[in-house]
C-alpha positions in Angstrom: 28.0 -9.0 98.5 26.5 -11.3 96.0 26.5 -10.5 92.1 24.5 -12.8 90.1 23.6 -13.0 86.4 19.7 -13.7 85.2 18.5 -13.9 82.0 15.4 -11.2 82.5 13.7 -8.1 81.8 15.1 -5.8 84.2 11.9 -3.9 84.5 10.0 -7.1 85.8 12.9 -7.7 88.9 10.4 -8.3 92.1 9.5 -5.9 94.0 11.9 -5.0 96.7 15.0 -4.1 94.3 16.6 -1.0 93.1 17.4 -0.2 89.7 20.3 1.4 88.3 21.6 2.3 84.9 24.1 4.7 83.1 23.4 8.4 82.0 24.7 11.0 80.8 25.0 14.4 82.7 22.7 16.5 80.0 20.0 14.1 81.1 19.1 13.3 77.0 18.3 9.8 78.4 17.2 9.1 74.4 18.9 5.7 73.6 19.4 2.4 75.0 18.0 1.2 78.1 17.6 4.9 79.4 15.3 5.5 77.3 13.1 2.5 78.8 13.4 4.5 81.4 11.8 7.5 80.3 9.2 5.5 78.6 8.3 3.6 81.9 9.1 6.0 84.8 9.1 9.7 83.1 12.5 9.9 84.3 13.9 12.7 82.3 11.3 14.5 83.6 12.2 13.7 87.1 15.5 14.4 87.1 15.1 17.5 85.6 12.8 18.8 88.4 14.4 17.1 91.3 17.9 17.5 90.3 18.3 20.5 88.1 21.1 21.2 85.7 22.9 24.9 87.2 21.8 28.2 85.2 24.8 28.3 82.6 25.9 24.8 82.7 25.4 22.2 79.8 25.5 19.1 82.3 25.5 18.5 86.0 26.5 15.4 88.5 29.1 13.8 86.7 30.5 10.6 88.7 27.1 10.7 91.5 24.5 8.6 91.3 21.0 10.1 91.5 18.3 8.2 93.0 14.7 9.1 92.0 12.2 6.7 93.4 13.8 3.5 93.3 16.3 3.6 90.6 19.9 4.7 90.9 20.6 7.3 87.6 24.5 7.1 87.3 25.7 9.6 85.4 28.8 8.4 83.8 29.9 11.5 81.2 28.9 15.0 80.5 27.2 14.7 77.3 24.9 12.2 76.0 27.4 12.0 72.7 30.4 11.0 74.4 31.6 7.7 76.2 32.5 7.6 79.8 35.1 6.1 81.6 35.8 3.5 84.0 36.8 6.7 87.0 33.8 8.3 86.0 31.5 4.9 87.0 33.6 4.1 89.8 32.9 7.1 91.6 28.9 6.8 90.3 29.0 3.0 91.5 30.9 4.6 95.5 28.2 7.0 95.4 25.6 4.1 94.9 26.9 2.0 97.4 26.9 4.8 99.8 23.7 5.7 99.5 22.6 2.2 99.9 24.3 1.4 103.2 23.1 4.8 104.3 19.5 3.6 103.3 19.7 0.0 104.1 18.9 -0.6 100.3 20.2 -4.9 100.1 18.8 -5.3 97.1 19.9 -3.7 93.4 19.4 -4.9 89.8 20.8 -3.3 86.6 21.9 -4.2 83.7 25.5 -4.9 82.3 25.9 -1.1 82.9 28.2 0.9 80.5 28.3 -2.1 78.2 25.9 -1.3 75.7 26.6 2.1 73.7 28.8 3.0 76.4 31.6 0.2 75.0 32.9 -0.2 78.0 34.1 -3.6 78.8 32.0 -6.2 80.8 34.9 -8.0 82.9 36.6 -4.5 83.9 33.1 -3.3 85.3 32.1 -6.6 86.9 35.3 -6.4 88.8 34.8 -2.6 89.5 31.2 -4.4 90.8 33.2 -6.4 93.1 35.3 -4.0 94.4 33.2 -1.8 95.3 30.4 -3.9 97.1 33.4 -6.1 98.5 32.4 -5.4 101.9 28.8 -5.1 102.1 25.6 -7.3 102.2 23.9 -6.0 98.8 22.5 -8.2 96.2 23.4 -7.3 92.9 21.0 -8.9 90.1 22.5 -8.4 86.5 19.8 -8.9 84.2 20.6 -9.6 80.3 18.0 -10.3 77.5 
């Protein structure tokens, strides 16, 4: 595992990473760096048609990470309105990490995730970052403006 820091536009990492970044379960995806997302990869439209919320239910996937093309969507809280928690982005960051040694994926980039609206705090999630990759060969690019 390696975890470093650039100062860069996430959405011009070269080619051969994986992106990743926090949503919420509702997929509102209509603030912050999600809704980069949207704008550049039609990503609420994507998760709604690969990954549909159940008949009856307000929000879906809470704690998973969703992968749709190459970017990891992990969903962090139900709602778009409320804040998650550090369990909720463990689990999502597990789930990421599973899926990439299941896909041989080495390579992610994303920003300080959760750190933004979210308010969560920076040094609790890099360790969480550290934990959870501890044992693996990935590449983790954090990219800040």
């Amino acid at each position: 595992m390696n975890i470093r820091e650039e100062q860069k536009d996430l959405f011009v990492v070269p080619q051969g990473y994986y992106l990743a970044h926090c949503i919420s379960g509702d997929y509102a995806l209509g603030a912050g760096i999600a809704k980069q997302f949207v704008d550049v990869y039609n990503m609420r439209y994507k998760l709604h048609s690969q990954y549909p919320i159940p008949d009856g239910e307000k929000y879906a996937h809470v704690g998973k990470a969703i992968l749709v093309d190459n970017v990891f969507n992990l969903v962090t809280k139900p709602r778009c309105f409320q804040k998650p928690t550090y369990e909720t982005l463990y689990d999502a960051l597990v789930d990421m990490r599973d899926y990439c040694e299941e896909y041989d994926i080495v390579k992610i980039a994303m920003p300080r995730i959760g750190c933004g609206l979210d308010r969560l705090e920076w040094d609790k999630v890099y360790d969480m970052l550290e934990t959870v990759f501890y044992t693996t060969d990935i590449e983790i690019l954090i990219c800040t403006l």
